[in-house]
C-alpha positions as CSV (number, residue, x, y, z in Angstrom):
1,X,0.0,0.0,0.0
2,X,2.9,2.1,0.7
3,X,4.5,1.8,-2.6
4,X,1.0,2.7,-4.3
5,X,0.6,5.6,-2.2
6,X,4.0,7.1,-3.2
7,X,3.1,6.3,-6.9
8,X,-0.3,8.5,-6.4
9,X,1.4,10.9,-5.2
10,X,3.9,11.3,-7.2
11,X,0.8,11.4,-10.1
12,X,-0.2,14.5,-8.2
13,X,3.4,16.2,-8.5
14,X,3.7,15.1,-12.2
15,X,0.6,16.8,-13.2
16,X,1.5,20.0,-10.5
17,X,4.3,20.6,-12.5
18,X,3.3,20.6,-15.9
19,X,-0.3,21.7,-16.1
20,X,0.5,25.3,-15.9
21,X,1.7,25.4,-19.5
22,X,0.4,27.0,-22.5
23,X,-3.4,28.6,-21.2
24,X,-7.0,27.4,-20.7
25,X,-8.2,24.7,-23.0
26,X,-11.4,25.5,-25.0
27,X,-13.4,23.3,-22.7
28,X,-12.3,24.3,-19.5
29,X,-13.6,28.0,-20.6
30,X,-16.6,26.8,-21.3
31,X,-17.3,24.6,-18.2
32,X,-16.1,27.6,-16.1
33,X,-19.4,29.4,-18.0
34,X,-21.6,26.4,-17.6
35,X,-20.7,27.0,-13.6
36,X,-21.8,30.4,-13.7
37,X,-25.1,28.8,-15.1
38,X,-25.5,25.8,-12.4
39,X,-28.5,23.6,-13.8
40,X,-29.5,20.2,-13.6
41,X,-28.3,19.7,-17.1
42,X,-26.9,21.0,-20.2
43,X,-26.9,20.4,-23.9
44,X,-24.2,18.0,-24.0
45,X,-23.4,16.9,-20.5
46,X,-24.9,16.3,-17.1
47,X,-23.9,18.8,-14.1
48,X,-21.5,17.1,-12.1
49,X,-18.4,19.1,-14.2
50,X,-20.0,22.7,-13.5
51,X,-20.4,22.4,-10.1
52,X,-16.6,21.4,-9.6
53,X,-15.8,24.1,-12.4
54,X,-18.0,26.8,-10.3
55,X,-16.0,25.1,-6.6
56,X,-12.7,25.6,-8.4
57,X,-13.3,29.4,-9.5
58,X,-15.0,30.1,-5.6
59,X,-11.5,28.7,-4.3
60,X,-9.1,29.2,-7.1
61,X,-10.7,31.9,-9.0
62,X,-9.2,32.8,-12.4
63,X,-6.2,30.4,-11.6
64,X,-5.4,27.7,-14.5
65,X,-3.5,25.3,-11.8
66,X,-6.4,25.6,-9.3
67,X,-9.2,24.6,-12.0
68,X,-6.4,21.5,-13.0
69,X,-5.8,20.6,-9.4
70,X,-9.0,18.7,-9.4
71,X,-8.5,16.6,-12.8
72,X,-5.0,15.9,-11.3
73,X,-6.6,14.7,-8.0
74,X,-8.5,12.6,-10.1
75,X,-5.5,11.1,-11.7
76,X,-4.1,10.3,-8.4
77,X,-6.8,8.7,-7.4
78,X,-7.0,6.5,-10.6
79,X,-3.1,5.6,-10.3
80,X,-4.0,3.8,-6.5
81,X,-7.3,2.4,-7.6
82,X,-5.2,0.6,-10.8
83,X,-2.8,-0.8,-8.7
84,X,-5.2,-2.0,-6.3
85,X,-7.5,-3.7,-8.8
86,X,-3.5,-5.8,-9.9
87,X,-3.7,-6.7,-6.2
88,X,-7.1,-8.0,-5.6
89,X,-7.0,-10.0,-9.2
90,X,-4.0,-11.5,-7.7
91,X,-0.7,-9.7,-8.2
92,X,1.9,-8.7,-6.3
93,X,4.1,-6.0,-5.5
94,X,5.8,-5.4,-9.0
95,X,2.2,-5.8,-10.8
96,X,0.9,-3.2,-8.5
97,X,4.0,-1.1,-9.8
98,X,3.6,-1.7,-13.0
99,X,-0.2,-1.4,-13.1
100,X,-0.2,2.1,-11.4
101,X,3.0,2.8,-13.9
102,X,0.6,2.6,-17.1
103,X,-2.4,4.3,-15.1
104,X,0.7,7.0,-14.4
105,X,2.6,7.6,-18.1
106,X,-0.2,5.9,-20.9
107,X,-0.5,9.3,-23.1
108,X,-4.5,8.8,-22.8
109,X,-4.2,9.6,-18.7
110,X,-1.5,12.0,-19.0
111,X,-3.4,14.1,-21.2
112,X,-6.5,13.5,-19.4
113,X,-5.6,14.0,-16.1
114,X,-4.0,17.5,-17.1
115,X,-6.9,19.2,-18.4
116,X,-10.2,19.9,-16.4
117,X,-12.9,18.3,-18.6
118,X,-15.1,15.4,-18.2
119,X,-13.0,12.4,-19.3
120,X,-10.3,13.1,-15.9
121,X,-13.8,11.9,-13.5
122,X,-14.9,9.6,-16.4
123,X,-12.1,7.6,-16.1
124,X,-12.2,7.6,-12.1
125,X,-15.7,7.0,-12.6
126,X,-14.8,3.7,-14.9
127,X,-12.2,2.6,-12.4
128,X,-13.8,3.0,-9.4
129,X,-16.6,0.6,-10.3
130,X,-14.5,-2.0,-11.9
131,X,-12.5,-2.1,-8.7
132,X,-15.9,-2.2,-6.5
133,X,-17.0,-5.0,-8.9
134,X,-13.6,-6.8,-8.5
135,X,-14.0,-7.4,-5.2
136,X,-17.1,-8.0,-4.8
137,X,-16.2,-11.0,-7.8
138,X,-13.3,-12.1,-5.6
139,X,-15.6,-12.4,-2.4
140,X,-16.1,-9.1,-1.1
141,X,-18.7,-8.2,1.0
142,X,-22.1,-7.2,0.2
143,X,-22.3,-3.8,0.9
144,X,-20.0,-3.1,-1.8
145,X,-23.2,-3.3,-3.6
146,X,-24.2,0.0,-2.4
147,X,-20.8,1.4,-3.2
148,X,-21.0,0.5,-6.4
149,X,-24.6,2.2,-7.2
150,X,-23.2,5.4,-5.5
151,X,-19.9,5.5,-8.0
152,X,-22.0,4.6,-10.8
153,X,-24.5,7.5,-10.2
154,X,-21.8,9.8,-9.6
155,X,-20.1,8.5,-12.3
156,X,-23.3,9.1,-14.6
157,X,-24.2,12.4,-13.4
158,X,-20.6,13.3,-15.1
159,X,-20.8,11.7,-18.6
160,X,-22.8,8.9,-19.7
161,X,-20.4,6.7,-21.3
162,X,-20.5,5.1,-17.8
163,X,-23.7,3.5,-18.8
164,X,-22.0,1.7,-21.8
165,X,-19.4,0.2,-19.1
166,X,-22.3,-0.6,-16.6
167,X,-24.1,-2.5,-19.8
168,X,-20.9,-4.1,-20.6
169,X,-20.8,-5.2,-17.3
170,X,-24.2,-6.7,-16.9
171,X,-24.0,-8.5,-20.2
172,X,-20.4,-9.8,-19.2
173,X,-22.0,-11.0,-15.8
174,X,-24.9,-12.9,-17.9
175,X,-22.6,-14.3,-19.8
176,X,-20.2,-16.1,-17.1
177,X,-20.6,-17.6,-13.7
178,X,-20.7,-14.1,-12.5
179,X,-24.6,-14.3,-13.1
180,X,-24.9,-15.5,-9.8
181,X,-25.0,-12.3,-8.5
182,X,-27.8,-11.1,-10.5
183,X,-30.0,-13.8,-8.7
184,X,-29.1,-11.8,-4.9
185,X,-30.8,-8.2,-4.4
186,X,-27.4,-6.7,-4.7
187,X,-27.1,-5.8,-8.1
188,X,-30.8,-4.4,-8.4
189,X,-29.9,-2.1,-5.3
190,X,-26.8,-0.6,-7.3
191,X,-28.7,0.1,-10.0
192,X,-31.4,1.4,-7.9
193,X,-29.3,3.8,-6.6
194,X,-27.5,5.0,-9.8
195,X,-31.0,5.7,-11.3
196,X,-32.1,7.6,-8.2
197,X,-28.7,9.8,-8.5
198,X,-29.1,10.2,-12.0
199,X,-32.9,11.1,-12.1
200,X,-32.4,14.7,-11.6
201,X,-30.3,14.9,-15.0
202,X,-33.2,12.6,-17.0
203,X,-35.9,14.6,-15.5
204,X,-34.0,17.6,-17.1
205,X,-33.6,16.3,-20.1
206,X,-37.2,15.7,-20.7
207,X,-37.7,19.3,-19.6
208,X,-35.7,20.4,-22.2
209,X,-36.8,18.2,-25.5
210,X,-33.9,15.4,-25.1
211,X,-30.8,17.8,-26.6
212,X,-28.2,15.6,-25.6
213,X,-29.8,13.1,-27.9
214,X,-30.0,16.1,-30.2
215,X,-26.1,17.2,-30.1
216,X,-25.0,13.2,-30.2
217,X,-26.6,12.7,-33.5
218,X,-25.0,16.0,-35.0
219,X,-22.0,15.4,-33.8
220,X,-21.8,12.1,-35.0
221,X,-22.9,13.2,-38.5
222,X,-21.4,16.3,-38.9
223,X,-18.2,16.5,-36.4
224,X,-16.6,12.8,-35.1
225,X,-14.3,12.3,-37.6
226,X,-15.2,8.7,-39.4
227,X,-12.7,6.0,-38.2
228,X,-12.4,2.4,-40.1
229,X,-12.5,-0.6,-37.4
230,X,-8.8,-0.8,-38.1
231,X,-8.2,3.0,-37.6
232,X,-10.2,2.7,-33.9
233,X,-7.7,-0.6,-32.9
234,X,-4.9,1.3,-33.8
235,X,-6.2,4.0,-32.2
236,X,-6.2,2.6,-28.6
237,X,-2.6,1.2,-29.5
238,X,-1.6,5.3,-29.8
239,X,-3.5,6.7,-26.6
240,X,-2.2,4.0,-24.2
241,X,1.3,4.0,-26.2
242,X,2.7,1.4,-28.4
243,X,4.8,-0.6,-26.1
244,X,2.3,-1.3,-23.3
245,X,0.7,-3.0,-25.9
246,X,1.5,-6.9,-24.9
247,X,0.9,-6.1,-21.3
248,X,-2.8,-5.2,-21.6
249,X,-3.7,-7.7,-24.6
250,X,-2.1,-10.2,-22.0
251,X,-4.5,-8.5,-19.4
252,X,-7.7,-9.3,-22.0
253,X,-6.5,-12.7,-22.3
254,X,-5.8,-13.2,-18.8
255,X,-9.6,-11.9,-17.8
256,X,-10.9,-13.7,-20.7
257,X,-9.5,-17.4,-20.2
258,X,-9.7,-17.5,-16.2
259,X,-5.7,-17.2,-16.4
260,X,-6.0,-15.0,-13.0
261,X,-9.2,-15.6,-11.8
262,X,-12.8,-16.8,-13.8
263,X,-14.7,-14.8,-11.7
264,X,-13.5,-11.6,-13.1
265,X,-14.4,-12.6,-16.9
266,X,-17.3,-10.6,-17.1
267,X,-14.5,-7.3,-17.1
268,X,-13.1,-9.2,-20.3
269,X,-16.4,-9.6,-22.1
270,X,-17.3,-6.2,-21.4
271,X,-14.0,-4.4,-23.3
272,X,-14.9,-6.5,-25.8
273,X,-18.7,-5.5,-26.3
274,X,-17.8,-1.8,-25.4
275,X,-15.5,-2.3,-28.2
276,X,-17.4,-3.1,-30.7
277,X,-20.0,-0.4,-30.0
278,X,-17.6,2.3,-30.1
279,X,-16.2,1.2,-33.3
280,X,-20.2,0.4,-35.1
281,X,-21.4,3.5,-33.3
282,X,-17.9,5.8,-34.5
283,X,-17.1,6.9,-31.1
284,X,-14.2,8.9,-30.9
285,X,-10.8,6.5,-30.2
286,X,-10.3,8.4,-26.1
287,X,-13.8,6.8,-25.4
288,X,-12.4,3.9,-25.0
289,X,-9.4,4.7,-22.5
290,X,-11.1,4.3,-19.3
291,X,-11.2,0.6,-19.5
292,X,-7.5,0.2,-19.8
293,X,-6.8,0.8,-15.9
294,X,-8.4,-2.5,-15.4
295,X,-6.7,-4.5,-18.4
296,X,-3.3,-3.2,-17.3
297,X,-4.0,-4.3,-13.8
298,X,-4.9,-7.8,-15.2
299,X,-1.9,-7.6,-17.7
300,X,0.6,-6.8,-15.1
301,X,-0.3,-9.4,-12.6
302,X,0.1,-12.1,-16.1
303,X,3.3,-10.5,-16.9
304,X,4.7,-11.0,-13.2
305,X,3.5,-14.6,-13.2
306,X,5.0,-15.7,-16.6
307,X,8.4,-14.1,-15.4
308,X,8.2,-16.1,-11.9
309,X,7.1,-18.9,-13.8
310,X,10.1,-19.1,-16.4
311,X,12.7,-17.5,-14.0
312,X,13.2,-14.6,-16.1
313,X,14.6,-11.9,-14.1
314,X,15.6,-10.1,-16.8
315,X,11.2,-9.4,-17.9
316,X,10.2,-7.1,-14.9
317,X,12.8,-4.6,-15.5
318,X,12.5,-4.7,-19.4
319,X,8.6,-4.5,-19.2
320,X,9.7,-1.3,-16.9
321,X,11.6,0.5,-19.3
322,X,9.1,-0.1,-22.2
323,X,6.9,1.6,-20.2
324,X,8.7,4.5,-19.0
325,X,10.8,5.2,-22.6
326,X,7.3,4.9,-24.5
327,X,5.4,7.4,-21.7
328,X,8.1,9.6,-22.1
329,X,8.7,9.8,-26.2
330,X,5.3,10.7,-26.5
331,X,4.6,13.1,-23.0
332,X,5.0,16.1,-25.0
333,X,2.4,15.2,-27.3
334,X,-0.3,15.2,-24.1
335,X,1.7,17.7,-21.6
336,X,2.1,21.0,-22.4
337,X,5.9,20.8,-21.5
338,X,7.7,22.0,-24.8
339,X,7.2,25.5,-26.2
340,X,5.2,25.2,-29.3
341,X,7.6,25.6,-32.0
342,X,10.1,23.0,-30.4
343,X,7.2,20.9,-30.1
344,X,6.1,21.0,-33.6
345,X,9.8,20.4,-34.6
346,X,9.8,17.2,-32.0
347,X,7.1,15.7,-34.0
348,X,8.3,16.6,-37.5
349,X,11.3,14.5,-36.2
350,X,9.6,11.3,-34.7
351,X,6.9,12.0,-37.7
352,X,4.5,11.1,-35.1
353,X,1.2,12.5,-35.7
354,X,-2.0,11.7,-33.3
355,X,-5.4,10.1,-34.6
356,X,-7.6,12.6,-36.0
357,X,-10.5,13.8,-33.8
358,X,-13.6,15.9,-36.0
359,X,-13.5,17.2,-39.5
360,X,-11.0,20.0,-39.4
361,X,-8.5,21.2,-41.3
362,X,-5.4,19.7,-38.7
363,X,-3.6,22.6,-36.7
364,X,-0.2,22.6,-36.4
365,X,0.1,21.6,-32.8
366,X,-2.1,18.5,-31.4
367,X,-5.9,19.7,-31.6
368,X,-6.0,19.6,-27.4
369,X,-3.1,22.0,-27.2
370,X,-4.0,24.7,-30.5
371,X,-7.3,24.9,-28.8
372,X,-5.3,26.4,-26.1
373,X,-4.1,29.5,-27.6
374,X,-5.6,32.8,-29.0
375,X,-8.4,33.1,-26.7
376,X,-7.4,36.2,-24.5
377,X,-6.0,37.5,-28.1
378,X,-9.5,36.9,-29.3
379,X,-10.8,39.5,-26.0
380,X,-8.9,42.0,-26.4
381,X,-9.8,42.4,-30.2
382,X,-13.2,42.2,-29.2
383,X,-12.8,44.9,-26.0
384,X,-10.3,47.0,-28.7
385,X,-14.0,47.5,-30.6
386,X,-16.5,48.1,-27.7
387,X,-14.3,50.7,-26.3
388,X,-13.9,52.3,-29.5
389,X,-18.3,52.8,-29.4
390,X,-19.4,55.9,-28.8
391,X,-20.9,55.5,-24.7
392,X,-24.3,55.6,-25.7
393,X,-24.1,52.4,-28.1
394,X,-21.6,50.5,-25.4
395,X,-24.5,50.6,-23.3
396,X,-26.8,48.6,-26.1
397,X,-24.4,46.7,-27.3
398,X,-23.8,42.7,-27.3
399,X,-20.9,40.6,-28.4
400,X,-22.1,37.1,-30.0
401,X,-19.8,34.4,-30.6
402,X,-20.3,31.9,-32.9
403,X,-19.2,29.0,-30.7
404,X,-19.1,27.7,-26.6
405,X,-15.1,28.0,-27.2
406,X,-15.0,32.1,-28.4
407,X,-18.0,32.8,-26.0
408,X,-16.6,31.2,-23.4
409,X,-13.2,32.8,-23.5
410,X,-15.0,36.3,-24.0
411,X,-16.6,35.6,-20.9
412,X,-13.6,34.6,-19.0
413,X,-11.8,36.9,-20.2
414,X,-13.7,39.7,-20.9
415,X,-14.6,41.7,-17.9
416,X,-10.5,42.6,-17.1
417,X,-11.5,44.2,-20.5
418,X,-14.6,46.1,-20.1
419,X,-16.6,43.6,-22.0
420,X,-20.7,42.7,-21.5
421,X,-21.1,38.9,-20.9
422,X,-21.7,37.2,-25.0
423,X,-24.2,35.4,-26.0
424,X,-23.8,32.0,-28.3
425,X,-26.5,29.6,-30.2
426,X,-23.8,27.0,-29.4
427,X,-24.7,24.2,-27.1
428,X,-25.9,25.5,-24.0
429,X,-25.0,29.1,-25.0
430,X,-28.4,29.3,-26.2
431,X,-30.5,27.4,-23.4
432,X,-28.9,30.8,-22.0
433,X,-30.7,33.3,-24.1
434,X,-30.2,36.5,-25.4
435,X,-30.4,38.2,-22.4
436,X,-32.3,41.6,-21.6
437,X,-33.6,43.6,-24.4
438,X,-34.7,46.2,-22.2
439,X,-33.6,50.1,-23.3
440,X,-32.4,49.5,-27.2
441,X,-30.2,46.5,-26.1
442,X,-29.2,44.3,-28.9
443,X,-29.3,47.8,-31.3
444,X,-25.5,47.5,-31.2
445,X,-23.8,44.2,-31.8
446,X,-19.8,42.8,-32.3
447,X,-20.1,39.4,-34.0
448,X,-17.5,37.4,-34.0
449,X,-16.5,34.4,-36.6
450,X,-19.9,35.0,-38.5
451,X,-20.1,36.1,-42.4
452,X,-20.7,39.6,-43.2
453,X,-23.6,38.1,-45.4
454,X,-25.0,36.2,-42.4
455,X,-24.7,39.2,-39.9
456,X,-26.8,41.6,-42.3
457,X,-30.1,39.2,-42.7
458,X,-29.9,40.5,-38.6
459,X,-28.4,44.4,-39.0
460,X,-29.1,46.8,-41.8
461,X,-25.4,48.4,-41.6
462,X,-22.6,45.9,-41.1
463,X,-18.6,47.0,-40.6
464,X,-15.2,44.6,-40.2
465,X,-13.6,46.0,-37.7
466,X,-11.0,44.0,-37.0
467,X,-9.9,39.9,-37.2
468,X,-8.1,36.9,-35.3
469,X,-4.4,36.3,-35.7
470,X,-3.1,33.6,-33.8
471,X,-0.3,31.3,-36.1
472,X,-0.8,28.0,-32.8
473,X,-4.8,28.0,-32.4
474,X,-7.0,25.9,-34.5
475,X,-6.8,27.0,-38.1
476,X,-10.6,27.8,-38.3
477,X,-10.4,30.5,-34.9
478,X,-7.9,32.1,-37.2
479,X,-8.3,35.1,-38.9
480,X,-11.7,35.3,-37.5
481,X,-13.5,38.0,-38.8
482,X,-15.1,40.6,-36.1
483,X,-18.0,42.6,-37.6
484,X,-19.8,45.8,-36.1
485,X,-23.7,45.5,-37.0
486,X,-26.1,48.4,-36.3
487,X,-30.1,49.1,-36.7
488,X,-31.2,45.6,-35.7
489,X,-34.2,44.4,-38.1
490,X,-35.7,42.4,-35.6
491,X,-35.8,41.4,-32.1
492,X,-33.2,39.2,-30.8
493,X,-35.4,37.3,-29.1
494,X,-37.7,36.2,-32.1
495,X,-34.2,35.3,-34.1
496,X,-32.5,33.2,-31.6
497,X,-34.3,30.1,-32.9
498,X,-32.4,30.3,-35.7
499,X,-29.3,30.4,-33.9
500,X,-29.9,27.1,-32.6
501,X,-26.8,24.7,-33.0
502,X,-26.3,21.3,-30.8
503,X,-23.5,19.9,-31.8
């Protein structure tokens, strides 16, 4: 326990180091908003990340390392609960070490656990109930059970791609010996729980039309970027880096053929269903990275057997390097450690190049880090223009932003600057409204990103006034236009229909 312990923490120091680079990722800008906003739900998430985004700004506000503090925590947590689940299926000190040493360096956690979005609780989420369910496989006690609902709510009330692990899970159970369980009142009363956690969030969603179900089906359509079943395998051989690649196949085949334990081949069944729904339903190739901790934990206690087994001494400390040469070659692709022309130069020379994410034209830097930069650039510009209004239209102006990302970043960054709050038809931007129309607000507007030809079916005299200019950020928040619009034709609130966009 001590030796996990030290690995968590040093998990915790890892990501205190590094996280501070480069500035606030798209996301993070707009969860900070969505906490400003605390609801049930939103258009494409339940509320468990606003209310930590709105706890980190009350105790760290405006500080990039106190909003990361909390993914990093979550890392930590994650690195103990791997090696754990490598000692309850069996394995000893070097699998623990081994197993928390993926959960630790695997580019998919590294990046992950640095930035404060979803997926850091999401896979916390994931590993928390396969460790619950491990033990309770291995003989644990019955009020696990309960512990298991509670994490599995929690879990849901954060993103629900826990469901497809909990479904994976239950068919995995019907399918082995495991089933057992399902005939005691256990399993029932977990899910019991998780449903009563989660109800809020449905009941939400029924409020307001279904628009997660909304923004899943445009995205998959119009943003996911299309992967081939080969493409998604080779996928998850990139995010948890190449050479850990025999130690969790050997996991898959250890949970699969009984080789540590056949009470625990339900976990093996489910990867493999979970699988094959990502790949037929073209999730995106990180969806799949929270079900690792538990195949490196089974993949660690296999490789420690097979080297006790065949005397070879020489396997534990190999193993160790592959992991920590592999997790290092490729750190700088997922921590923002290298400035960004030496990082571009660094994967010109390894010509490594990630899996592609949604239909854009690809930036120059991985798409997690360009979507870090140009967004205070992007204020400024913006608060250049209001101040440059005559008083009288400052005070009935708005600033729109054609996505959560720019809005977001205007609203973060904005008031140092003078600026109004924006309003956005992007996700839950528009849930949000249009805000007050009272005394000629809305005659005035700064658009930003939009066509001129769009902004003048709204405002009979449009002006550019300025534009974007950022060489690192994605290449479509470049160059963004900024218009002036004047002499609304009608009222915001009867156009913001049309402004609609879940996706």
């Amino acid at each position: 326990m001590t030796l996990l312990l030290l690995m968590s923490a040093a998990s915790l120091l890892l990501h205190a180091l590094t996280n501070g680079g480069y500035n606030f990722f798209r996301d993070e800008l707009y969860y900070i908003a969505c906490g400003r906003h605390l609801a049930w739900g939103y258009v494409d998430h339940p509320p468990l990340v606003a209310v930590v985004a709105a706890l980190a700004q009350a105790v760290f506000p405006g500080s990039l390392q106190g909003l990361r503090l909390f993914p990093a925590l979550a890392g930590s947590a994650t690195v103990l609960l791997t090696g754990l689940m490598a000692h309850d299926l069996g394995g000893g000190r070097f699998a623990q070490f081994l197993a928390a040493l993926g959960a630790i360096l695997a580019p998919v956690y590294l990046s992950n656990f640095t930035l404060f979005t979803m997926n850091a609780f999401d896979i916390l989420a994931w590993t928390l109930v396969a460790w619950l369910l491990i033990r309770i496989l291995g003989g644990g006690g019955r009020g696990l059970w309960l512990w298991l609902g509670l994490a599995a709510g929690a879990g849901l009330m954060n993103k629900i791609s826990v469901g497809f692990l909990l479904a994976g899970l239950f068919v995995g159970m019907l399918a082995t010996p495991a089933r057992a369980h399902l005939r005691t009142r256990g399993p029932w009363l977990a899910a019991l729980i998780a449903v009563l956690i989660f109800a809020p969030h449905l009941a939400w969603q029924a409020a307001h039309g279904w628009p997660t179900l909304e923004f899943m089906e445009n995205a998959r359509r119009l943003k996911n970027f299309p992967v081939s079943p080969l493409g998604y395998l080779q996928g998850q051989v990139f995010i948890m880096q190449p050479l850990t690649l025999p130690v969790w196949l050997a996991g898959l085949g250890s949970l699969l053929f009984g080789f540590c334990s056949r009470r625990h081949r339900a976990l093996g069944l489910a990867y493999l269903l979970i699988l094959a729904l990502f790949i037929l339903t073209r999730g995106k190739i990180y969806y799949l990275g929270p079900a690792y901790t538990f195949l490196l934990a089974a993949g660690a206690g296999a490789v420690e057997r097979f080297a006790k087994a065949r005397r070879l001494g020489w396997l534990r400390p190999v193993t160790t390097a592959a992991f920590l040469v592999g997790g290092v070659a490729l750190a700088p692709f997922v921590l923002p450690v290298l400035p960004p022309a030496r990082l571009e130069a660094y994967a010109r020379a390894l010509n490594v190049t990630g899996p592609p994410e949604e239909r854009h034209r690809p930036p120059r830097l991985p798409q997690t880090f360009a979507d870090m930069f140009g967004w205070e650039e992007l204020a400024v510009r913006v608060a250049r223009a209001y101040q440059a209004l005559p008083p009288a239209d400052r005070v009935r102006c708005v600033v729109f932003a054609s996505n959560y990302g720019e809005a977001g970043a205007l609203d973060f960054y904005g008031p140092k600057y003078g600026l109004p709050r924006a309003i956005c038809g992007h996700n839950s931007y528009y849930l949000w409204g249009p805000g007050d129309e009272s005394n000629g607000r809305g005659e005035v507007i700064l658009v930003v990103g939009q066509s001129q030809a769009d902004v003048e079916k709204t405002y009979r005299e449009v002006t550019p006034v300025d534009s974007t200019n950022n060489e690192w950020c994605m290449p479509y928040e470049d160059h963004l236009p900024i218009f002036l619009g004047r002499g609304l034709k009608h009222r915001l609130r009867d156009i913001w229909p049309k402004c609609k966009e879940f996706i």
